[in-house]
Each structure stands twice: as structure tokens, then as C-alpha cells.
C-alpha positions as CSV (number, residue, x, y, z in Angstrom):
1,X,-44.2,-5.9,-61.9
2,X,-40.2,-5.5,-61.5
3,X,-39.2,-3.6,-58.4
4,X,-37.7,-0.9,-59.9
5,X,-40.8,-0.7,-62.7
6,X,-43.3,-0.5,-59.7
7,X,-41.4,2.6,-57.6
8,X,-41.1,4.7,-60.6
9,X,-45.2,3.7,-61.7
10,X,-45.9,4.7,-58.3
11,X,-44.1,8.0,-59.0
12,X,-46.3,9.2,-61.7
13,X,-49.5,8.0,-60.4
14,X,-48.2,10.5,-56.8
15,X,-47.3,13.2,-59.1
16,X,-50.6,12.7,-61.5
17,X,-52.6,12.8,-58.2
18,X,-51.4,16.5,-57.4
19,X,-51.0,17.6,-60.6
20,X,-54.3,17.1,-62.1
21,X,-56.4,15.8,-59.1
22,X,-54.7,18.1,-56.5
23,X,-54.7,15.8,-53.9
24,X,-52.4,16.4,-51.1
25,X,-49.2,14.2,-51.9
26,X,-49.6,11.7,-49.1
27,X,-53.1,11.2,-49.2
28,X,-52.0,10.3,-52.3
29,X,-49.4,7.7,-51.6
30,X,-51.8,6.2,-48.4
31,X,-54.5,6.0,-50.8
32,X,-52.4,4.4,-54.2
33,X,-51.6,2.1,-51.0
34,X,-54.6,0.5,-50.0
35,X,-55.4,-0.2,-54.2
36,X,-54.4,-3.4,-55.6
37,X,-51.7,-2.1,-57.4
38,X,-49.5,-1.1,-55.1
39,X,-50.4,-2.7,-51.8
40,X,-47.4,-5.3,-52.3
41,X,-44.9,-2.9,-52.8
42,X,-41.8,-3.1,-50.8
43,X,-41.0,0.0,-48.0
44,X,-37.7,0.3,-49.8
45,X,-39.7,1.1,-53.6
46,X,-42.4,3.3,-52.1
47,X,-39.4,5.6,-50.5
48,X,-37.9,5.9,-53.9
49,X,-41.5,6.3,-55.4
50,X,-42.1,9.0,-53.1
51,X,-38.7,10.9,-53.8
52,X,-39.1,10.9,-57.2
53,X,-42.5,12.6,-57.0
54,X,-41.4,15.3,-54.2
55,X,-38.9,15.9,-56.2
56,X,-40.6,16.5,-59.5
57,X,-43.1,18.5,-57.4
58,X,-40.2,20.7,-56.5
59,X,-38.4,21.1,-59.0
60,X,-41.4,20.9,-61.6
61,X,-40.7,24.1,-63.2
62,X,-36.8,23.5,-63.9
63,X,-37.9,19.9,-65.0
64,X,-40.3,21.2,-67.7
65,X,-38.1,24.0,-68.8
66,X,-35.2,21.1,-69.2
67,X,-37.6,18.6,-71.0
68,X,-39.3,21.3,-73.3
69,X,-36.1,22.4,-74.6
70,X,-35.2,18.8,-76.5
71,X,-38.8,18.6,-77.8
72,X,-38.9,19.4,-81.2
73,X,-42.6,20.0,-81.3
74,X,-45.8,20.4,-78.2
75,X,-46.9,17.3,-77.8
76,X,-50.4,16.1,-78.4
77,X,-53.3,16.6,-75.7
78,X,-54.1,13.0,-76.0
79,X,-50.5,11.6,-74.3
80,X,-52.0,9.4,-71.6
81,X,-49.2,10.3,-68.4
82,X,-46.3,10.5,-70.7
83,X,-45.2,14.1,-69.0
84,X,-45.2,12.9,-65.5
85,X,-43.1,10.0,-67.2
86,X,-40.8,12.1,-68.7
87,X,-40.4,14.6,-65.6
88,X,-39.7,11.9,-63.2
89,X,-36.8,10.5,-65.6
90,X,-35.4,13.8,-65.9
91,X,-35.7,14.1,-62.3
92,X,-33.6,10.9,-61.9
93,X,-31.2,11.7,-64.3
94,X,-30.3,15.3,-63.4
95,X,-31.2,15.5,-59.4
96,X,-31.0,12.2,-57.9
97,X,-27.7,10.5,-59.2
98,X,-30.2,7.6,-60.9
99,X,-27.8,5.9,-63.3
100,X,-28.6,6.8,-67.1
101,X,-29.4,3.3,-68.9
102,X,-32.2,2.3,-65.4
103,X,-34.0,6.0,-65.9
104,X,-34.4,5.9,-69.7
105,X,-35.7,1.9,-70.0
106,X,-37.7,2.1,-67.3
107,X,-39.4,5.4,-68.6
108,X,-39.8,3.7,-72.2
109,X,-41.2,0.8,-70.3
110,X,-43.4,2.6,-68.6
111,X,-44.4,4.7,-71.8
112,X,-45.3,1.3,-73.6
113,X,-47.8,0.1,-70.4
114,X,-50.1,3.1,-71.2
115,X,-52.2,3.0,-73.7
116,X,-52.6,6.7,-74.6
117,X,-48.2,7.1,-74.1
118,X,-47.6,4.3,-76.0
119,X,-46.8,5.6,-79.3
120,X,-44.3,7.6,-77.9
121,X,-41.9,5.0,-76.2
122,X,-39.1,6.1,-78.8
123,X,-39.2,9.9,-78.8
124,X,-38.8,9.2,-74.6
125,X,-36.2,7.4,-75.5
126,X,-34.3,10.1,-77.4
127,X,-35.7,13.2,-75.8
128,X,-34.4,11.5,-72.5
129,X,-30.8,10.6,-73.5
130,X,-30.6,14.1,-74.6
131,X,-31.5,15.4,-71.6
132,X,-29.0,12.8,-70.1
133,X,-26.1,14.4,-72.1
134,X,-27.1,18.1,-71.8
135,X,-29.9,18.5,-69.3
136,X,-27.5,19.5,-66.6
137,X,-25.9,22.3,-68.4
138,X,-29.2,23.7,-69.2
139,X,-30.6,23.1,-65.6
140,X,-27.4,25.3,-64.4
141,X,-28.6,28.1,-66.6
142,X,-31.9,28.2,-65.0
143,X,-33.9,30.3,-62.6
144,X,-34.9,28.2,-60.0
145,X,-36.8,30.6,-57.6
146,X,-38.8,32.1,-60.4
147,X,-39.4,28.7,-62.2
148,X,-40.5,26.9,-59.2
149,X,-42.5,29.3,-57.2
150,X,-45.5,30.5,-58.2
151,X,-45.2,34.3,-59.1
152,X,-48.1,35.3,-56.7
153,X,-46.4,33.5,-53.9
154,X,-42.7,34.7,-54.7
155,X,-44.6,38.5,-55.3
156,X,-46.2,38.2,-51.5
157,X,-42.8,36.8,-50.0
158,X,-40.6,40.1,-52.0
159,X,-43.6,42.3,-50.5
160,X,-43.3,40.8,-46.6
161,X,-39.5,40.0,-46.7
162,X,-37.8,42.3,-49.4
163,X,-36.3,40.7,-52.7
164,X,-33.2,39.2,-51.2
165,X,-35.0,37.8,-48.2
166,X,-37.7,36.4,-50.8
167,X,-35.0,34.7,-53.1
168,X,-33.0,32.9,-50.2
169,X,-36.6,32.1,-48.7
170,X,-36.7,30.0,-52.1
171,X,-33.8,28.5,-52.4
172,X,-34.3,27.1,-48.9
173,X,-37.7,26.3,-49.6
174,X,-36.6,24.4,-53.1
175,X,-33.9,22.4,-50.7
176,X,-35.1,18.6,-49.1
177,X,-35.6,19.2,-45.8
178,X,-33.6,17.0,-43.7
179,X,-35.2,14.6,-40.7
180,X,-35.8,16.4,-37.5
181,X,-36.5,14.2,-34.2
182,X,-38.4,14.9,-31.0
183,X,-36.8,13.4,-27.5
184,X,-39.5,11.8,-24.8
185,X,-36.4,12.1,-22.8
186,X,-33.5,14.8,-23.1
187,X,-30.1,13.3,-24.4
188,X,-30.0,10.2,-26.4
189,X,-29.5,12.3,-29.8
190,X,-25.9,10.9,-30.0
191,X,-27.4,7.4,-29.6
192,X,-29.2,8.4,-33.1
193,X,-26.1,9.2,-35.0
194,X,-27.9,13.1,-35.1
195,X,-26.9,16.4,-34.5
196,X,-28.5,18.1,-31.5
197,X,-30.1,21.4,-32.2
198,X,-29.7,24.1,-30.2
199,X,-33.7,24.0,-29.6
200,X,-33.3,20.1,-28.3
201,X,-34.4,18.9,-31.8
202,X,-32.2,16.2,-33.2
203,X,-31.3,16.3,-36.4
204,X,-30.8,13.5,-38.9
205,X,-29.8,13.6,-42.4
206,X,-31.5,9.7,-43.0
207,X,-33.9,9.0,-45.8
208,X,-34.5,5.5,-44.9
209,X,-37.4,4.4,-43.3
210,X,-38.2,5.7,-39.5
211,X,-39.4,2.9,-38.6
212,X,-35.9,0.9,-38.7
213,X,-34.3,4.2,-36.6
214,X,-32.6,3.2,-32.8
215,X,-35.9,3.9,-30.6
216,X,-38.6,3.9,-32.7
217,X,-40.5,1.1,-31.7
218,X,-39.4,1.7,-27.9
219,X,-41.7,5.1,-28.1
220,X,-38.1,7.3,-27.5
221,X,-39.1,10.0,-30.2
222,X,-41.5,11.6,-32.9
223,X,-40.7,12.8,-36.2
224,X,-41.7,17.0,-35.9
225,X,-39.4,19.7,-37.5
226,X,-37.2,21.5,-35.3
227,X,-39.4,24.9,-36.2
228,X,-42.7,22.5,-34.9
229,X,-41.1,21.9,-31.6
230,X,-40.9,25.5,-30.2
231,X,-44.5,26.7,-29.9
232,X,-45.0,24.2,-27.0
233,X,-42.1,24.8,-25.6
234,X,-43.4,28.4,-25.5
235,X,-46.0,27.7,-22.6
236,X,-42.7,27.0,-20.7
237,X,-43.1,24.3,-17.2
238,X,-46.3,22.8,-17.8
239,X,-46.0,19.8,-15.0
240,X,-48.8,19.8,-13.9
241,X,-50.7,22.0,-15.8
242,X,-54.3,21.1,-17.6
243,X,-53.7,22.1,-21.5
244,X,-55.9,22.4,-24.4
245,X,-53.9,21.6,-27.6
246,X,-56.4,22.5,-30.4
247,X,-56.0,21.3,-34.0
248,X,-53.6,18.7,-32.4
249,X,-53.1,16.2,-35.8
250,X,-51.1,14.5,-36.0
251,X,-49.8,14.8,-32.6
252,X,-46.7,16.4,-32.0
253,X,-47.5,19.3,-30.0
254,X,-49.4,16.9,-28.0
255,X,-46.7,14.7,-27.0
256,X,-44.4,17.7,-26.6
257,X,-46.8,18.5,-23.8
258,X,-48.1,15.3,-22.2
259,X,-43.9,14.7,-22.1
260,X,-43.5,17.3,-19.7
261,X,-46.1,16.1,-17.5
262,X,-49.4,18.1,-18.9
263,X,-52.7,16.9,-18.3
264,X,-53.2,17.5,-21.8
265,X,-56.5,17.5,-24.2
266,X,-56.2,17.2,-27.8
267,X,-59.1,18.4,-30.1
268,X,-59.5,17.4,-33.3
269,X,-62.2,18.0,-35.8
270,X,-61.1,15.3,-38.2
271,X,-61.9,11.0,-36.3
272,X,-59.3,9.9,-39.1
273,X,-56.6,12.8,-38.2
274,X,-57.6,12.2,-34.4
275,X,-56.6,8.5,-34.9
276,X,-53.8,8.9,-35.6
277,X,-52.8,11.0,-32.8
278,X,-53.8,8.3,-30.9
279,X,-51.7,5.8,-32.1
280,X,-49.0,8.0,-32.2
281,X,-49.2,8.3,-28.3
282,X,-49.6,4.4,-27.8
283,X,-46.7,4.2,-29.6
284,X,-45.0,6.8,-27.6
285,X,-46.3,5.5,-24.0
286,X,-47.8,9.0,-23.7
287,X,-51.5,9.6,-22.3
288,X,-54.0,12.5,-22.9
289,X,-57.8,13.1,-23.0
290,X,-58.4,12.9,-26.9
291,X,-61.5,15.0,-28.3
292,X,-63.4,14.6,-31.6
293,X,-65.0,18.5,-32.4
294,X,-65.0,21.5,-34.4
295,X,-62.8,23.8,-32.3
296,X,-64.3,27.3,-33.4
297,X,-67.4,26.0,-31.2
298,X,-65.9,23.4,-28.9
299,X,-67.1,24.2,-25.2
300,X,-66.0,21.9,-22.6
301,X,-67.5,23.7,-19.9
302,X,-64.3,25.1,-18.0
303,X,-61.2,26.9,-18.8
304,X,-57.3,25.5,-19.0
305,X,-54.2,26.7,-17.9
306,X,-53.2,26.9,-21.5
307,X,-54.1,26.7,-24.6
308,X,-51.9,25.9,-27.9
309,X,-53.8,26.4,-31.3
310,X,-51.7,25.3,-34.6
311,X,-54.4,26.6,-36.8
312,X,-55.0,25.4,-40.4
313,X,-53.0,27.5,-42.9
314,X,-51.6,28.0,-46.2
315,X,-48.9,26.2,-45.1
316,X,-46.0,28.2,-47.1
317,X,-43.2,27.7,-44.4
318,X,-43.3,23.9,-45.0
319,X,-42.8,23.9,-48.7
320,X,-39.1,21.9,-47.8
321,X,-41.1,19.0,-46.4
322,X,-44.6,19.4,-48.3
323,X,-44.3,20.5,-52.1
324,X,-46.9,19.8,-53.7
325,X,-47.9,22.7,-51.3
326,X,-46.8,24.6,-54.6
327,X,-48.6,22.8,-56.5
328,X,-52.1,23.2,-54.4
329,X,-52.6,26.5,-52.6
330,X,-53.9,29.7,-54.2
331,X,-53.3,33.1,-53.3
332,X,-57.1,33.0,-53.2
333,X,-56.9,30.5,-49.8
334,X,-55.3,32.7,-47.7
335,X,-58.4,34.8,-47.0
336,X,-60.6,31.9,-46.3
337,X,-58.0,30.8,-44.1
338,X,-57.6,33.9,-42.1
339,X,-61.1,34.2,-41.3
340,X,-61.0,30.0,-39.8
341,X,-58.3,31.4,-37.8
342,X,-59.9,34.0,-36.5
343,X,-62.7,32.0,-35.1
344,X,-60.2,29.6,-33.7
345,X,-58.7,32.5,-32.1
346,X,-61.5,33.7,-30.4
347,X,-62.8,30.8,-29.3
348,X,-59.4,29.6,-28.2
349,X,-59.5,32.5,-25.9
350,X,-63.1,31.6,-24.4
351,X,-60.8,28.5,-23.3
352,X,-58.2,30.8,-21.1
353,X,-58.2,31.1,-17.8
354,X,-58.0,34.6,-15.9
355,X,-53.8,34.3,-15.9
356,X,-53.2,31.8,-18.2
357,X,-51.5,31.6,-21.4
358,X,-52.2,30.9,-25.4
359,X,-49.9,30.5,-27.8
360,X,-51.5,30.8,-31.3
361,X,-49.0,29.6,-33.9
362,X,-49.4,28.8,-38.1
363,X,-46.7,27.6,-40.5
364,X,-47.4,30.1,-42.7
365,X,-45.0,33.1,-44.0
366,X,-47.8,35.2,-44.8
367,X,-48.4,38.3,-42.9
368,X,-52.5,37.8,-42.9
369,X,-51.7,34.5,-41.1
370,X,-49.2,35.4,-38.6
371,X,-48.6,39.2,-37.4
372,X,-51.7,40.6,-38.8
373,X,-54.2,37.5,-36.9
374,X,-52.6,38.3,-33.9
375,X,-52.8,42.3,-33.8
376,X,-56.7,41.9,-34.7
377,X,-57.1,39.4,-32.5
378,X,-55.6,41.7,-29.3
379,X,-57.5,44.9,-30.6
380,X,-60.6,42.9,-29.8
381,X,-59.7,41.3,-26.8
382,X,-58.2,43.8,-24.1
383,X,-58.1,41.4,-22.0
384,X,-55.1,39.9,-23.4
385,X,-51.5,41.3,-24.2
386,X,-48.1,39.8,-25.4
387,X,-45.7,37.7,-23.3
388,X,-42.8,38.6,-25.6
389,X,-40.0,35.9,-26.2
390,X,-36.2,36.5,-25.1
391,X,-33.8,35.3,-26.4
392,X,-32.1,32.2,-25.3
393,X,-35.8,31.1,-24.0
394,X,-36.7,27.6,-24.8
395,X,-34.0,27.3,-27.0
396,X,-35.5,30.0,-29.9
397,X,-32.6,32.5,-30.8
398,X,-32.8,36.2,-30.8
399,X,-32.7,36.6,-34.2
400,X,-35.9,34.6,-34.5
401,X,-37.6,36.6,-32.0
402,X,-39.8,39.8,-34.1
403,X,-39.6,43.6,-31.9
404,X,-43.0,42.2,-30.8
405,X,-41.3,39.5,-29.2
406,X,-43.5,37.2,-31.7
407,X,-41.7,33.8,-33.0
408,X,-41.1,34.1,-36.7
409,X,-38.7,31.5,-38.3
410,X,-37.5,31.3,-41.6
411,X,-36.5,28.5,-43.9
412,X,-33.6,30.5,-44.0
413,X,-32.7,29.6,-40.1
414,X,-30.6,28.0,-38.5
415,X,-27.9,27.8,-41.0
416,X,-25.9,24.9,-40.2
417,X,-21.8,24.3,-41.9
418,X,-23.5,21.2,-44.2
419,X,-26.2,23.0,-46.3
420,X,-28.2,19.9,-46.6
421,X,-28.7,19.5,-42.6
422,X,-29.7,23.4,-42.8
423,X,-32.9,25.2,-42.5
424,X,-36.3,24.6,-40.5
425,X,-39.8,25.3,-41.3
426,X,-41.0,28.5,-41.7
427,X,-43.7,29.0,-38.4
428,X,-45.3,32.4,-36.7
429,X,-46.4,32.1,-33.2
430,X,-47.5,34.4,-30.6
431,X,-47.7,33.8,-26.7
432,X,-50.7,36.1,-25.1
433,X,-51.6,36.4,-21.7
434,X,-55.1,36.5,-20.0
435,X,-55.0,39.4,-17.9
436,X,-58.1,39.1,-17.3
């Protein structure tokens, strides 16, 4: 298969995966892969394959909207993967600069390798130049908040935030996040051809592969948005320190820690996810006792200076990075969620030490996850209060900082001059102290 013909097939198999399997979009692309298919494909094809689908996932709503309007008629239920075709054309055409003649013939190529999409390789064709000619004028006309979002997402954020907040929350959300880099060492940013963040992060605006990036093989850095990087950094000098990180997958926080000279143990319930933090800290030169368990009941048999639990969540502050996120969560999760996290929570605390410090933290930007956990959790545990957050303190501005003193960033944050190098994920986290 040409190279061009095997990114874009790819493509729809990613977005078919979310779409109708919901499968998370890069268990997707591990698992297309390992098949047959795809396991030839060069790094260079798979990158584009996995644009195109992030992008449909999106943009998905705009994309229909822009396609549906030079359909003369609703196509057929039997149509074998021709929407996914046509979305990631119109994706091509309108978003990502692909030039016209290479998005239309490989889409009408693509229509005439499956069997049930066959028969409509000539209405692609012309449905696809149209949107070619006059997509972009009706994509400009378009509501992309409303379109993209699901309604009872964009409903909670206009509840929590306000309707301004909620709107801006979506545009940043709908925007490609850029590449945010984690330093073994402090300095060397420059070295990247980044932008160092006021938090340490450094910030790239590469979509190549990481693995080709000054340091990568040398262990100098870790891929973790700049948002990702501050719950650690939370816990404040841990040299020295024995540190529970529960959840850990795939690793960041753990390297964060074991960095600045933790004795660190990672938990993780999931031998695949744990795995991988593994080789992530081979690859890093980084050391820490690594646990397979279920941390609601893990019970190691003594207590840690700290603890950091990243719980499972909905996951709604990383839409930028993740969106088939959009695609797969239900308003429905959130409750189910809440209720893991509260066990976490409370058997995070059994994990305390009289004086020590947890830091409970979600990348969620709903209440029940964030504020709402953390309130319960201190009305029934006494024995714990706040450590509030200043300003200035491990790099998190003010303006990030809740009258609690909780962390609560935005997508909206850290607003740089280029909009495309602006923004960071949307995290909650909470630093209590055992008092005793």
C-alpha cells in the first residue's frame, strides 16, 4: 500500500475505533499496530495517521456540519466507513493545509477498497471538491464550542465556570495542545529549541516524533504537560523523603519525584500500565520501588512521608491532548468516578504519616472530582487540614491558586503571545496535612 494511502487508512480505522467501538484513541493506534496491516508503517505515516484522527475527533462536529451541508440526500445505513472517509478528507482540506488533488484521490481510493463504500467513490469525489471550494466559508460560520462539545459537558462547565469562562474553556480545549517537556536536570530548555515555562516545563511547538528530539535517548527529559508537573512539585524538597506515588502510569509524577532525590514507590493496579513506567525510568536512569496493586486496598505495612494520588477521572481538562475524551465519557461516569476516588482518598490517607503531606490531584474540571472530593474527604478526616498554595510557590501563579489555596488550572492558562504555544491542561489538586 502507497505511503500516503496507508496514513490516511490508518486514520479511519483510529477514528472507527472511537467512534463506534469507543476505544480510547491510542489503544487504538498501539493495537492497529501490532495487526498485519499496519505493522510496516513508517513513524513519519503513523504521525500523520494520528493527526488526522485527533483532528476529526476534535473537530467532528464542525466536520459533519461542513460535509452534511453538500449532501444532497442522508446516506444509506449500509456505507461501509465512507463517513470516517469523508471526515478525515474534510479535515485535511479545511484544517490541516493537505493540498486539494492528494485529499480527494486518496479518499476516492480509499472509498473504492471497501466493499460496502464502494459505490460511492464518485459522490466523494464531488461532495469533497465542494467542500474544497466552499467548506471553509461554511466552517467560519460555524459554532465550534456548541458543535464540538457535548451539551451536557458544555452545560456542567457554564454551571462551575459561568458562560464566558465555559466558552473560552472550549475554544482552548478545541486548540492542539502543544509539546510540554520535563527536565531530569534544570536548564538545558534552550538546548531544545523550547520556551521555558515559568513552572520549569519546557515548551515545544514540534509534532515530529520524540524520539528524534536532543536528549531523548540520553534519559534528559519526559514528555508531561506543564499542568502535570506541578502536583509533585507541590510536596516541595523531597531529598530524602520515602514517597508513595499512587496511580503512578505512565510515570511522570514518578520521575518528577525520584529526580529530586525521593525514595519513591509507584503503585499501579494495571502490570501493562506499570510496565511502562518502568521502562520509562530505564530510559530516564531513574530508580524507584515499582508495585503491582489495587490502591483503594494496598497496605504496605508502614506509612510515607508523602503521598501523591493522581486518581482516575473523567479526564475533561486534557481534552487539548486526548479528544476522543469527547467522544467517550458520559455525564453518567462522573459519579462512578467520584466514589473510586473517594476510596483512593481514604486509603491514601491510611498511607500518611503523623506530619506528613498528600497531595490528591485529578485532571478533571468537574466540581465532584476536584473541590467537592476534597471538602468530603476533610469533613471525615479531622485529622487532616489544607496546606494552602502561595503564590509564586513551585512555580504555580496566584491566579491559579483557589481562596482555599487549592490548585485549579485552566485550559485557559498560561496565555502565552503565540496562541498555538498557549494553554495547559486543566488539573485540581489539593495538598493536606496529617496533623495527626
Amino acid at each position: 500500500m502507497a505511503s500516503g494511502l496507508a496514513a490516511r487508512q490508518l486514520a479511519i480505522v483510529l477514528i472507527s475505533a472511537v467512534m463506534n467501538e469507543r476505544r480510547a484513541l491510542d489503544d487504538a493506534l498501539s493495537l492497529s499496530l501490532s495487526s498485519r496491516t499496519f505493522a510496516d508503517i513508517e513513524p513519519r505515516d503513523r504521525a500523520f495517521a494520528r493527526l488526522i484522527a485527533a483532528t476529526v475527533l476534535r473537530r467532528h462536529g464542525e466536520l459533519s456540519a461542513v460535509v452534511n451541508t453538500f449532501l444532497d440526500k442522508p446516506l444509506p445505513e449500509k456505507r461501509g466507513r465512507l463517513m470516517p472517509i469523508l471526515m478525515s478528507a474534510a479535515a485535511q482540506l479545511l484544517l490541516l493545509g493537505t493540498p486539494a488533488h492528494a485529499a480527494i484521490s486518496q479518499a476516492v481510493d480509499q472509498c473504492r477498497l471497501d466493499r460496502d463504500a464502494q459505490r460511492f467513490d464518485k459522490l466523494t469525489n464531488a461532495v469533497l471538491r465542494r467542500v474544497s471550494e466552499k467548506g471553509a466559508d461554511v466552517l467560519a460560520r460555524l459554532n465550534a464550542a456548541e458543535l464540538n462539545v457535548p451539551d451536557w459537558l458544555l452545560r456542567r462547565w457554564k454551571t462551575a465556570y459561568g458562560a464566558e469562562m465555559a466558552r473560552e474553556i472550549a475554544a482552548a480545549s478545541l486548540r492542539e495542545a502543544p509539546l510540554d517537556l520535563s527536565l531530569k536536570a534544570r536548564g538545558g530548555g534552550e538546548a531544545l529549541g523550547g520556551l521555558v515555562l515559568p513552572t520549569g516545563s519546557v515548551r515545544l511547538d514540534a509534532h515530529g516524533r520524540i524520539e528524534d528530539l536532543p536528549g531523548y535517548q540520553d534519559g534528559d527529559w519526559w514528555v508531561q504537560d506543564a499542568a502535570a508537573a506541578l502536583p509533585a512539585r507541590m510536596l516541595g524538597d523531597v531529598a530524602g523523603l520515602e514517597v508513595a506515588d499512587l496511580c503512578a502510569a505512565p510515570g511522570g509524577k514518578t520521575a518528577e519525584l525520584a529526580a529530586a532525590g525521593a525514595r519513591v514507590t509507584s503503585v499501579e493496579v494495571s502490570h501493562a500500565r506499570l510496565k511502562r513506567v518502568e521502562e520509562n525510568l530505564q530510559r530516564l536512569k531513574l530508580e524507584a520501588t515499582l508495585v503491582a496493586a489495587d490502591a483503594t486496598a494496598w497496605a504496605p505495612g508502614k506509612t510515607f512521608d508523602a503521598v501523591l494520588l493522581d486518581a482516575p477521572c473523567t479526564a475533561t481538562g486534557t481534552i487539548r491532548r486526548h479528544p476522543d475524551i469527547l467522544h467517550l465519557k458520559r455525564e453518567t461516569d462522573i459519579a462512578a468516578l467520584a466514589e473510586l476516588q473517594r476510596r483512593l482518598l481514604d486509603n491514601a490517607a491510611r498511607l500518611v504519616k503523623t506530619g506528613g503531606t498528600l497531595v490528591f490531584c485529578t485532571c478533571s474540571l468537574e466540581p465532584e472530582e476536584g473541590i467537592a472530593q476534597v471538602e468530603a474527604f476533610l469533613a471525615r478526616r479531622p485529622d487532616f487540614s489544607r496546606l494552602p498554595l502561595q503564590g509564586g510557590e513551585a512555580g504555580i501563579a496566584a491566579e491559579w491558586i483557589t481562596g482555599d489555596g487549592d490548585l485549579r488550572t485552566l485550559p485557559t492558562h498560561l496565555a502565552l503571545e503565540k496562541p498555538e504555544l498557549s494553554g495547559m491542561d486543566g488539573f485540581f489538586a489539593a495538598r493536606l496535612r496529617r496533623t495527626a
